[in-house]
N, C-alpha and C positions, 0 to 999 in steps of 0.2 A: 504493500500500500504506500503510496508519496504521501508525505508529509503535509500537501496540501489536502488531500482528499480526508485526513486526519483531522486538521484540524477543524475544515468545515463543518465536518460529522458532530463538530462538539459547539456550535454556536446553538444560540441558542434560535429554537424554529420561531417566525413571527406568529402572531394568534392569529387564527379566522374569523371571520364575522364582521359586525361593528368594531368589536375590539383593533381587530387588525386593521381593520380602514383609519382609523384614528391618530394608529400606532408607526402606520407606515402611509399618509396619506401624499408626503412629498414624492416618496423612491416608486410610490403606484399613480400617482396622476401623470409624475414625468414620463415613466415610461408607457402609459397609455396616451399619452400625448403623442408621443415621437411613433408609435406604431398605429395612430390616427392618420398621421403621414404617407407613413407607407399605405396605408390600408385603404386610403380613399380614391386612389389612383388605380388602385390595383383590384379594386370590388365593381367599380366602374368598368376599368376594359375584360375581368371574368367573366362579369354578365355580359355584354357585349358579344365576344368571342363566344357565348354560348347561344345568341343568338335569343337573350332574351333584353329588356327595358334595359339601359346601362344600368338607373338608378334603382332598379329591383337589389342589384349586389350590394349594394350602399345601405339598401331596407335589409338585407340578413344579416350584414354586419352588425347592425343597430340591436339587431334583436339578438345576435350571439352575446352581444357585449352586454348590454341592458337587462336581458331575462334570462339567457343559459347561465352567464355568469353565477346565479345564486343554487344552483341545482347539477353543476360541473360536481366531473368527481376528481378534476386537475386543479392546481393550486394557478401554472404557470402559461399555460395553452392560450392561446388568441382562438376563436370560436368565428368561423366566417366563410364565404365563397372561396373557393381555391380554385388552380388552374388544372389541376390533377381528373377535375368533373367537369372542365369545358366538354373533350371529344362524346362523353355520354350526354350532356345538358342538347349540347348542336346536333347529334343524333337523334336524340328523342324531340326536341320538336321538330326539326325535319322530315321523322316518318311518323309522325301523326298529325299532319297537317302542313303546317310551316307558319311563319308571321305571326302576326296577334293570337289566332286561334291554336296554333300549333304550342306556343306559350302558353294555351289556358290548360291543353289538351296535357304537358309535361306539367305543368302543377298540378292535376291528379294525380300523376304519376307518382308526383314527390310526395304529396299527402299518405298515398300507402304505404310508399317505402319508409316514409320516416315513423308512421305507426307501428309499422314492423320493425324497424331500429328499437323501437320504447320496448317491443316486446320480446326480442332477443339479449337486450340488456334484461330484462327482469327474468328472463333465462338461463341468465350468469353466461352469456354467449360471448362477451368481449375476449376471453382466451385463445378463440379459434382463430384469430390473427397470430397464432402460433405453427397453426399448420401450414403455411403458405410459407414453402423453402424461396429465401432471401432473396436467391438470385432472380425467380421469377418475378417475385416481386419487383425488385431492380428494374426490370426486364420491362414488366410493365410501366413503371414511372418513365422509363426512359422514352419509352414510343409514346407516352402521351406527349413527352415534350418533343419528338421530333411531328407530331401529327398537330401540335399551336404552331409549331416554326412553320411548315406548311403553308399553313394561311395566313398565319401576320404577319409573312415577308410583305406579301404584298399590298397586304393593307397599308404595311411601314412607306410604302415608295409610292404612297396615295391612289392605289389602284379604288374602284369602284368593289365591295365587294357582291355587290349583285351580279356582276360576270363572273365569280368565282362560286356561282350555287350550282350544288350537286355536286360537284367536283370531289371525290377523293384525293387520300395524302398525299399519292402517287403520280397524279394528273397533277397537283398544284404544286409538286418539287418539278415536274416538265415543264411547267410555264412560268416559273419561275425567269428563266433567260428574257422570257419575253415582256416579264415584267419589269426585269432591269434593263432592258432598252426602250422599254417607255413608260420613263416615270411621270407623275406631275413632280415638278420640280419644286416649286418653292416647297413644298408637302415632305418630298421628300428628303430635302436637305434638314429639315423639322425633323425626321423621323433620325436619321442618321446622327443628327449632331447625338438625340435624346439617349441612340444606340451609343456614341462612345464617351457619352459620361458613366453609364450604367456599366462597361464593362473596365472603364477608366477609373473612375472613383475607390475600386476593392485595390486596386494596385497602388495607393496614396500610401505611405506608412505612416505620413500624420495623425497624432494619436485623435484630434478634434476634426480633423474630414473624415475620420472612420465613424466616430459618432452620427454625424450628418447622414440623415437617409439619403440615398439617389433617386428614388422615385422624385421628392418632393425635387431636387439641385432640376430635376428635368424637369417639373412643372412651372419652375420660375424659370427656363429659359423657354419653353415651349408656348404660353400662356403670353408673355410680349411679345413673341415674337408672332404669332397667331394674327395679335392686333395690330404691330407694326404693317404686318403683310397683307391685314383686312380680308384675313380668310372669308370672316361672314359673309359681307359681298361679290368677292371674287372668285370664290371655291363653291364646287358644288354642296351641299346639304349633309352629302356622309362625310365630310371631313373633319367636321365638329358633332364634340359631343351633344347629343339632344338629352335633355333629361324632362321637358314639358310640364307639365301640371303634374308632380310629382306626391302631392299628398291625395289627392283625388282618384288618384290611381289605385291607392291602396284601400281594397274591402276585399269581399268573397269573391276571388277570379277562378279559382280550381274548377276543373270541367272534367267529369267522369263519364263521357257519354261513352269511352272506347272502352272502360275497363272489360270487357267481355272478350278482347281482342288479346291475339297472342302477343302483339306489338308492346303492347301496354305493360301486361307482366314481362313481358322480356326485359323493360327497360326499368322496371320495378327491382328484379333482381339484382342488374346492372347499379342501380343507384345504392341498392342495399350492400350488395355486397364489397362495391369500389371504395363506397363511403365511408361502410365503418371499417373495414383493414385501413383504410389511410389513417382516420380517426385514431385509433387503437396506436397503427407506429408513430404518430404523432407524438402522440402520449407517452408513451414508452419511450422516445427520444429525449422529450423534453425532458421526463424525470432524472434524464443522465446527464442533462446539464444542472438542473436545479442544485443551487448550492448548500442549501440544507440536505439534498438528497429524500425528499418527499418521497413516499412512495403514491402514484392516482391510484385511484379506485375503478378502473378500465370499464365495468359494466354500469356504476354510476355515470360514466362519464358520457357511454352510448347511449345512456337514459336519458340523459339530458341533450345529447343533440340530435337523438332523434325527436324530442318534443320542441326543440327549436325548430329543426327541417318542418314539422309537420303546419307549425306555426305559421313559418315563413312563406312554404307552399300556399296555404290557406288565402294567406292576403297578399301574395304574387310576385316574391322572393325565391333568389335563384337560391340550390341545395348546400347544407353549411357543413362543414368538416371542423375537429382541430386542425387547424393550417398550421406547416411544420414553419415555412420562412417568417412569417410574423411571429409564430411562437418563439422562435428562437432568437430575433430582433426582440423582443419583451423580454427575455435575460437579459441579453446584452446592455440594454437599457436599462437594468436595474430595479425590475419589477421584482417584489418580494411575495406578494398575494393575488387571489383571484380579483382583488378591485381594478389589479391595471387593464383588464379585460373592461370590464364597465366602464371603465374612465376611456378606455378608446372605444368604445360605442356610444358614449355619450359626448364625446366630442363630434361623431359621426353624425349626430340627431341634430346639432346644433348646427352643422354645416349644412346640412340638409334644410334648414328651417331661415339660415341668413345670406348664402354661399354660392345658391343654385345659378345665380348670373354668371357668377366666375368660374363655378365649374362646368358649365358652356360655351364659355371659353378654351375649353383642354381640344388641342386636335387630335384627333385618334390614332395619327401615327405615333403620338408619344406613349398611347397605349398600347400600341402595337408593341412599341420597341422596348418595353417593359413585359409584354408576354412572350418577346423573341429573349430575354433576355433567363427569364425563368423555364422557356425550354431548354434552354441550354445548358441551365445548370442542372436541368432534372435529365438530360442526355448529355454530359459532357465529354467530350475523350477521354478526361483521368477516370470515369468510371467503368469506360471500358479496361480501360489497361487494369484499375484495382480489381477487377471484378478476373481477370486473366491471371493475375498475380496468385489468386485465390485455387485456381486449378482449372485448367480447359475442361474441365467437365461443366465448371458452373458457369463459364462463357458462354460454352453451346448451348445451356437451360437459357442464359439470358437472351443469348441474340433468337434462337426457337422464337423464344416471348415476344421480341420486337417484334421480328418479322412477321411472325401470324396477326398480333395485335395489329398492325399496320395495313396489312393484306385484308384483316374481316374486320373483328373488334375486339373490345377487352375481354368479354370473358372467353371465344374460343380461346384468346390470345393466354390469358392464365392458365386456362384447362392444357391450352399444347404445353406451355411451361414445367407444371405438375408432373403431365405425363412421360414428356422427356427424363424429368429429374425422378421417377420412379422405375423407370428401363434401365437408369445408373446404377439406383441402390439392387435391382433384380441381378444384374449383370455382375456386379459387384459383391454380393453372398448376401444379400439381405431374402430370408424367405417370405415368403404369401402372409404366412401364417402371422408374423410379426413386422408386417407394415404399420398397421394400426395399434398394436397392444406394444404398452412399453412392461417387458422380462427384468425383472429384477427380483433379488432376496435384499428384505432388508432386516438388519440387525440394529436394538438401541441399546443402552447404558447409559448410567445415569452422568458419563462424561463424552460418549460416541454415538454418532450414526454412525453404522457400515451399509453400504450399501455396494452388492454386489449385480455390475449390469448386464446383463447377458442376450446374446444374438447384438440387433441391429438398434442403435439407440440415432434413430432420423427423422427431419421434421413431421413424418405422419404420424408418430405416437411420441411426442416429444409434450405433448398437453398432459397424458399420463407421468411422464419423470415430473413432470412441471408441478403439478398437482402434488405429488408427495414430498416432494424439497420445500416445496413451500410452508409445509403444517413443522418443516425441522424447529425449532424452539432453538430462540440465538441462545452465543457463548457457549457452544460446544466443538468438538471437534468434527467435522465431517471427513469421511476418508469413503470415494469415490473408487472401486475398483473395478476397472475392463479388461478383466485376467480371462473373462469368458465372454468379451466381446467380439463381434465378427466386423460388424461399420460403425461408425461414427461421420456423422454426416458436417456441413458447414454451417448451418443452421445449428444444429445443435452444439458444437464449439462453441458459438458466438453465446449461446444461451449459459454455455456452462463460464466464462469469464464474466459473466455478468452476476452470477449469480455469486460465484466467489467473492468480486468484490462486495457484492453487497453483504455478501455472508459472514465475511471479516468485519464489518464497519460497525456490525453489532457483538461483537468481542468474542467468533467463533474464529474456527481455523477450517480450509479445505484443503482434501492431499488427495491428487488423484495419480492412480498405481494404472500399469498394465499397459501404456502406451510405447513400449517399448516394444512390444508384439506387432504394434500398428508400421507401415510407410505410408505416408502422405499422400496427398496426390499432388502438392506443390511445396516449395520451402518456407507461403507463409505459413505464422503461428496455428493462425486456427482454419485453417486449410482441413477438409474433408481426411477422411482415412481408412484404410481396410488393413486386416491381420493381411503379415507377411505370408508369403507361401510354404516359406519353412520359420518356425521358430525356433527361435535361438536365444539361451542365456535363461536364468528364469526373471521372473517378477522383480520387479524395481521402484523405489518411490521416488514418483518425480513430482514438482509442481509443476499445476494446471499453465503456467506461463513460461516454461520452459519447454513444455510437450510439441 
């Protein structure tokens, strides 16, 4: 354990409630202030990109901030429209109508799924974002950002995007050339500048430009320069954001006239199930920054945003997630409590209520160049190569996941991911019989767990090891043996350094034995594994960080 991680474990935690709004209301106003910033640029072009009102994203904000907030089972999460549910949001109204009515047609959509979020949390279903091996996952983040770059290149270079409807991801990476030989120019010198603050600004090592969001550095250049250039008049009508009679807009829009239609529940699953796996890794990320080390409440947490979703649906708000990049912008910033959540929803309601002229003002290539900017980092190069680094087994799971994801949609695209990464563990010595069931003997004492793991221990029964490490009672010793294990997956590595650390932070100790029978399948740490062919040597105790 570092020294840092030590000593945080030992501050003391702030209070919830009143109390803690009280106690911490400077270190949670500021930093829901500064993630108001980011967040209102960025709720604007999601909805957009999905092809619903801009200012619907702005309304789920509002209402992540303002009502999830008191019923989160997360201390530190941002609750809001993410870019991760553009490609299902633009799907789903697209094939159930298109336009205004295609809009009312996916707010029924979202109305079920999010009842169904309320009712898989009270399920206690938030774990089974455990079964979904990393890489696919990966896999799938990654092709949603390369299928927003897609379309908000050229939104970025002021194309129309009414000549880019129906088009898939593949037809609009083809036209692509054609829309950089004919841009609107002033539009797109707008988009490009907005493009290289946003990928300019991270590379500043100034420790006060690091603070500075970039969203906001590009709406105070984009924003004058709009009105220097007298977009309003000069530019066609898509170029600026329209937000209209924005409070008038909001009552009962949801429209369930298809639900009898296989369209409708396809896209129900689709929202269910994209939503809360992101939801859940969210959550689970953030609490690894969190410097108290919180532990959420994972099926509180799906409780709660599926009754926002179902809310937001109801009065014509696009689908809310914990968002990972504002959540983790709300550390950064020095959020202590769930208020900083509220206090940047409530900074959202007041902008919405004083703001609306100027933020019709925003040209949409600055949103564009803000959703090119989060495709990229949800597809980057370095995560191809980290992800290679890891084992060409989990490359081929990941790239599987793109390409089909990109070719159909997300869930074939998950389903191929799965089923590739269970052809490895087949191939690999994992039998039928222990896909699902985690094999184990366990042994306590009033100073030890033993726990002895046998056959294959891989993300499809990694919910069952999850389940009994969890009831371990801190300040003991855990010792971890795979003297009679056959795989060990990369999913389940990652699970098992995480747990270590947590497991020590509450004054236990873990030692895990037997990986000396394993070879890798690459030289990283927690890199996938299978028993050698011949073994050699007997049993050994190594630490989990040395294996």
């Amino acid at each position: 354990m570092s020294s840092t991680t030590s000593s945080t474990a030992k501050l003391t935690i702030p209070k919830d409630g009143l109390p803690g709004m009280l106690e911490n209301f400077r270190y949670d106003f500021m930093a829901g202030f500064f993630v108001f910033l980011l967040a209102l640029p960025l709720s604007l072009g999601i909805a957009k990109a999905g092809d619903f009102p801009p200012a619907m994203g702005v309304l789920t904000a509002m209402i992540g901030g303002l009502v999830v907030t008191f019923f989160a089972g997360s201390q530190l999460t941002i609750k809001g429209p993410a870019a991760g549910l553009i490609t299902i949001v633009a799907g789903c109204v697209a094939q159930v109508g298109g336009g205004p009515e295609g809009w009312k047609m996916a707010l029924g959509v979202m109305v079920v799924a999010g009842a169904l979020q309320v009712v898989i949390g009270f399920m206690k279903a938030g774990s089974l974002s455990d079964f979904f091996p990393l890489s696919a996952v990966h896999g799938m983040l990654a092709a949603i950002g390369l299928i927003i770059i897609s379309k908000q290149v050229h939104i970025l270079l002021g194309i129309d995007p009414a000549t880019l409807a129906g088009m898939g991801p593949v037809r609009l990476y083809a036209q692509i050339p054609a829309s950089i030989m004919n841009p609107n120019g002033p539009v797109a010198i707008v988009g490009l500048l907005s493009l290289l603050v946003l990928f300019g600004m991270p590379l500043i090592k100034n420790p006060i430009v690091k603070k500075i969001p970039a969203p906001m550095v590009v709406l105070l250049i984009a924003i004058p320069a709009a009105m220097v250039l007298d977009f309003k008049t000069t530019q066609p009508a898509h170029i600026l954001v329209q937000i209209g009679d924005f409070w008038s807009e909001i009552g009962y829009n949801a429209d369930f006239s298809m639900i009898g239609t296989g369209v409708f529940w396809k896209y129900v699953i689709m929202f269910l199930l994209v939503g809360s796996l992101e939801s859940c890794l969210t959550v689970k990320a953030v609490d690894g920054l969190d410097p108290w080390r919180r532990q959420s409440n994972f099926n509180k947490d799906l409780i709660a945003v599926g009754a926002g979703n179902t809310l937001a649906a109801v009065v014509g708000g696009s689908p809310m997630i914990s968002e990972v990049a504002r959540s983790s912008a709300n550390v950064t910033f020095g959020a202590r409590t769930r208020w900083a959540n509220f206090f940047h929803g409530f900074c959202l309601f007041i902008s919405m209520l004083l703001l609306i002229p100027v933020i019709e003002m925003i040209p949409n290539t600055a949103l564009a160049a803000m959703l090119v900017f989060v495709g990229y980092r949800l597809a980057s190069p370095g995560l191809f190569f980290k992800t290679y680094k890891i084992g060409s087994e989990q490359l081929t799971i990941f790239l599987v996941t793109i390409g089909t994801t990109v070719a159909t949609d997300l869930l074939v695209g998950i389903a191929a991911g799965i089923a590739v990464k269970f052809v490895f563990h087949i191939v690999n010595g994992a039998s039928l019989g222990n896909i699902f069931k985690a094999r184990y003997q366990l042994k306590e004492t009033d100073t030890q767990y033993y726990m002895n793991v046998q056959d294959a221990a891989i993300f499809s029964n990694l919910i069952g090891f999850k389940k009994v490490l969890s009831r371990f009672k801190p300040g003991k010793e855990v010792v971890l043996d795979f003297g009679q294990a056959t795989l060990v997956d990369h999913t389940f590595m990652e699970f098992l350094e995480h747990f270590e650390e947590q497991y020590v932070e509450t004054g236990g100790a873990v030692t895990v034995k037997g990986f000396e029978r394993f070879e890798p399948f690459s030289s990283h740490p927690l890199a996938g594994r299978k028993v050698k062919k011949q073994k050699i040597g007997e049993t050994t105790t190594q630490s989990l960080g040395g294996s």
